[in-house]
C-alpha positions in Angstrom: 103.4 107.2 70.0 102.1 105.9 73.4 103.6 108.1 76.0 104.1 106.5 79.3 104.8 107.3 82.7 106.6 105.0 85.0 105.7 105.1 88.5 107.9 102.7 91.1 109.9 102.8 94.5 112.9 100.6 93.5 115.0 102.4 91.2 115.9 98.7 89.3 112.3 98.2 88.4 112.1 101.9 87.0 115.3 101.6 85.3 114.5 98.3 83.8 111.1 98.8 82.6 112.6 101.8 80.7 115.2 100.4 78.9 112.6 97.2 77.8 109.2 99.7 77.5 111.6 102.0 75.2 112.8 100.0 72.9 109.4 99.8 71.4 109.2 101.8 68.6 105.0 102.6 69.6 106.5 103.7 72.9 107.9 107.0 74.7 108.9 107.0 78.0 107.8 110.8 79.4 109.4 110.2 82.9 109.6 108.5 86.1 108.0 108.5 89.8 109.2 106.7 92.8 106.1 107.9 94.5 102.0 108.1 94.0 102.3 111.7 95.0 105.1 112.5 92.5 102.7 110.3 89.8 99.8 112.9 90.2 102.5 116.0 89.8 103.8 114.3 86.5 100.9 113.4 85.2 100.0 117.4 85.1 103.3 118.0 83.6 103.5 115.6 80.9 100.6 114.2 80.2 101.2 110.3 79.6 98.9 108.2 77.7 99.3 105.4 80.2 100.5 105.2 84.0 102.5 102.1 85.0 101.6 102.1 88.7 103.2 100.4 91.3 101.3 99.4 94.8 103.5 99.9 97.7 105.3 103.0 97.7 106.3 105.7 100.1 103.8 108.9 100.6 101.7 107.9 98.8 100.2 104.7 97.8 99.4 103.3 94.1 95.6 102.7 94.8 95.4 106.2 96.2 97.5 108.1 93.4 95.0 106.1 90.9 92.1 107.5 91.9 93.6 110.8 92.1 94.7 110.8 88.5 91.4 109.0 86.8 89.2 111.9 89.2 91.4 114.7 87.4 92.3 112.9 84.4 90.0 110.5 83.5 91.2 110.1 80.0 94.9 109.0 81.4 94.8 105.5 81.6 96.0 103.2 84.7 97.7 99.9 84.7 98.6 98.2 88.2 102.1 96.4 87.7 103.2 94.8 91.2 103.9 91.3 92.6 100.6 91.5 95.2 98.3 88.9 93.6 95.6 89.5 96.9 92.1 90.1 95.5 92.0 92.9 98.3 94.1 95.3 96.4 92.7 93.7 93.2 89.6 95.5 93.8 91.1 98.3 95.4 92.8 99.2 92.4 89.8 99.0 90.1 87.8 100.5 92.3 89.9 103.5 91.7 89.9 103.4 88.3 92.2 101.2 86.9 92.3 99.5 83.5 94.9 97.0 83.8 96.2 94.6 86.8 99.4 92.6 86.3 101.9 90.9 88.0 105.7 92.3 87.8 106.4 88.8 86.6 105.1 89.2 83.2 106.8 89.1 80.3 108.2 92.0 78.7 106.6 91.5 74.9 103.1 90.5 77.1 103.3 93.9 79.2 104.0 96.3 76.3 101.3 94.2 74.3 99.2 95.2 77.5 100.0 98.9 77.8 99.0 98.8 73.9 95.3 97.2 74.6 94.4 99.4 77.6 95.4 102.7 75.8 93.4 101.8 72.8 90.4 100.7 75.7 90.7 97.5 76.6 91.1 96.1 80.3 93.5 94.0 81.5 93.7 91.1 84.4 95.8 88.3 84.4 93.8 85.1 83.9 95.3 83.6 87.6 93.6 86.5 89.0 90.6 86.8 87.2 90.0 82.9 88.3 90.4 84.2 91.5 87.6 87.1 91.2 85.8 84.5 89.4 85.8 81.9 92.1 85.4 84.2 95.3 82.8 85.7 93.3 81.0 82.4 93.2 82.0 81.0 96.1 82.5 83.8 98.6 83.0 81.6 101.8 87.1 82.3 102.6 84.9 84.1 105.8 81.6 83.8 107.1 79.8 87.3 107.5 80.1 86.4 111.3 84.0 86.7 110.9 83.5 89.7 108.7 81.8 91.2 111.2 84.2 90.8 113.8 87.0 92.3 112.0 85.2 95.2 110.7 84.2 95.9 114.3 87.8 96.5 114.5 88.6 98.2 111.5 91.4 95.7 110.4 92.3 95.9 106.9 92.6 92.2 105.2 96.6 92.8 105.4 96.2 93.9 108.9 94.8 90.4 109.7 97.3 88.6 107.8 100.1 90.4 109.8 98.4 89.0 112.6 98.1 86.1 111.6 101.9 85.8 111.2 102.6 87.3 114.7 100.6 84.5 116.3 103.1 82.0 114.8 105.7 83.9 116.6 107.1 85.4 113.0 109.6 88.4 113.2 109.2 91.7 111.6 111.9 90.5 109.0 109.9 86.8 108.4 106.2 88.7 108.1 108.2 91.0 105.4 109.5 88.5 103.8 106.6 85.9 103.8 104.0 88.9 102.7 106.7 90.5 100.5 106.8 93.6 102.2 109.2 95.8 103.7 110.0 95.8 107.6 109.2 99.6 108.1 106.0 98.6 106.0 105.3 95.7 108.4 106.3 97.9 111.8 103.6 100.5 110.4 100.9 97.5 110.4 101.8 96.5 113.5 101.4 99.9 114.9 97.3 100.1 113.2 96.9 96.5 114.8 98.0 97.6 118.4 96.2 100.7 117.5 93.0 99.3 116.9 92.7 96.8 119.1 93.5 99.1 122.1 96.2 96.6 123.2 100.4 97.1 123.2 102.5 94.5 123.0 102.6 91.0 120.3 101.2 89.0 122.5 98.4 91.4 123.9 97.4 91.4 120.2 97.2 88.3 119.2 95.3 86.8 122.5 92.8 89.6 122.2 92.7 88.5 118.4 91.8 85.0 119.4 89.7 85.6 121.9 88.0 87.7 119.6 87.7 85.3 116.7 89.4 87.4 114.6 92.2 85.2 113.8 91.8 81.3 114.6 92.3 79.8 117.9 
């Protein structure tokens, strides 16, 4: 049996991939999180075989809890399952360690077919991302190291910048969530780093020093 541990902030998504993960015979369902930091906790408990780990949750964040559990447990395998498709936490993710990558969009057959391959080794991307690694990879000119370099100055995140992005086309807190699939206490907490970091309050403080600065485009 392939015991696996469920870790998601909407109770729906944790419910659901129960009831369609544990009706595989191969499959046990050892328990649930609703949080990276409970993830870590029940991964001492119960040992799983494989962690279904979810990006953007509450106290703790997937790409965080990752790396926590492959440092202490680095026979405990790691699958990302989300709806971000940005390379940014693509390679956030397996930079901490995961085996596996895939889009809450999947099909159920394909993601138990997955959770089978990484806990017998394997790794698993989806082919629209891996095109993406692929072609940045290759081509790596999205940015030129001049705008690189202006942003790191600042120490804005790639999700940082697209928040910005948003607030200089006068978007809301409820647009930017829905537009980058986020929640609004999520985007309010970005918004807060921006001001934050570019010594500035107010929207439109930020996004003229952002221009100005060539951080965002003019």
């Amino acid at each position: 049996m392939i015991k696996v541990l469920i870790v998601d902030d909407q109770e729906l998504i944790r419910m659901s991939l129960s009831i369609v993960l544990g009706g595989e015979t191969d499959f046990e369902i050892v328990g649930v999180a609703e949080h990276g930091k409970m993830a870590v906790e029940l991964t001492r408990q119960l040992s799983p075989d494989v962690v279904l780990m979810d990006i953007h949750m509450p106290l703790m964040d997937g790409v965080e809890a990752t790396r926590k559990i492959k440092s202490e447990f680095p026979n405990v395998k790691v699958m990302i399952l989300t709806t971000f498709e940005e390379l940014g936490y693509v390679r956030d993710a397996l930079g901490a360690g995961a085996e596996g990558y895939v889009l809450k969009a999947i099909h159920p057959k394909d993601l138990a077919a997955g959770v089978r391959l990484v806990h017998h080794g394997g790794t698993l991307i989806t082919q629209e991302i891996a095109k993406q690694l692929i072609a940045q990879w290759i081509n790596p000119l999205d940015q030129t190291v001049e705008d690189r370099n202006k942003k790191n100055n600042f120490r804005l995140t790639e999700r940082e910048t697209q928040v910005l992005e948003q607030l200089s086309n006068g978007a809301t807190n409820r647009e930017i969530a829905l537009k980058l699939f986020l929640t609004e206490g999520t985007v309010k907490n970005y918004i807060s780093n921006i001001y934050s970091k570019l010594e500035v309050t107010g929207r439109h403080k930020a996004v003229f020093k952002a221009k100005e600065q060539g951080i965002i485009n003019s």
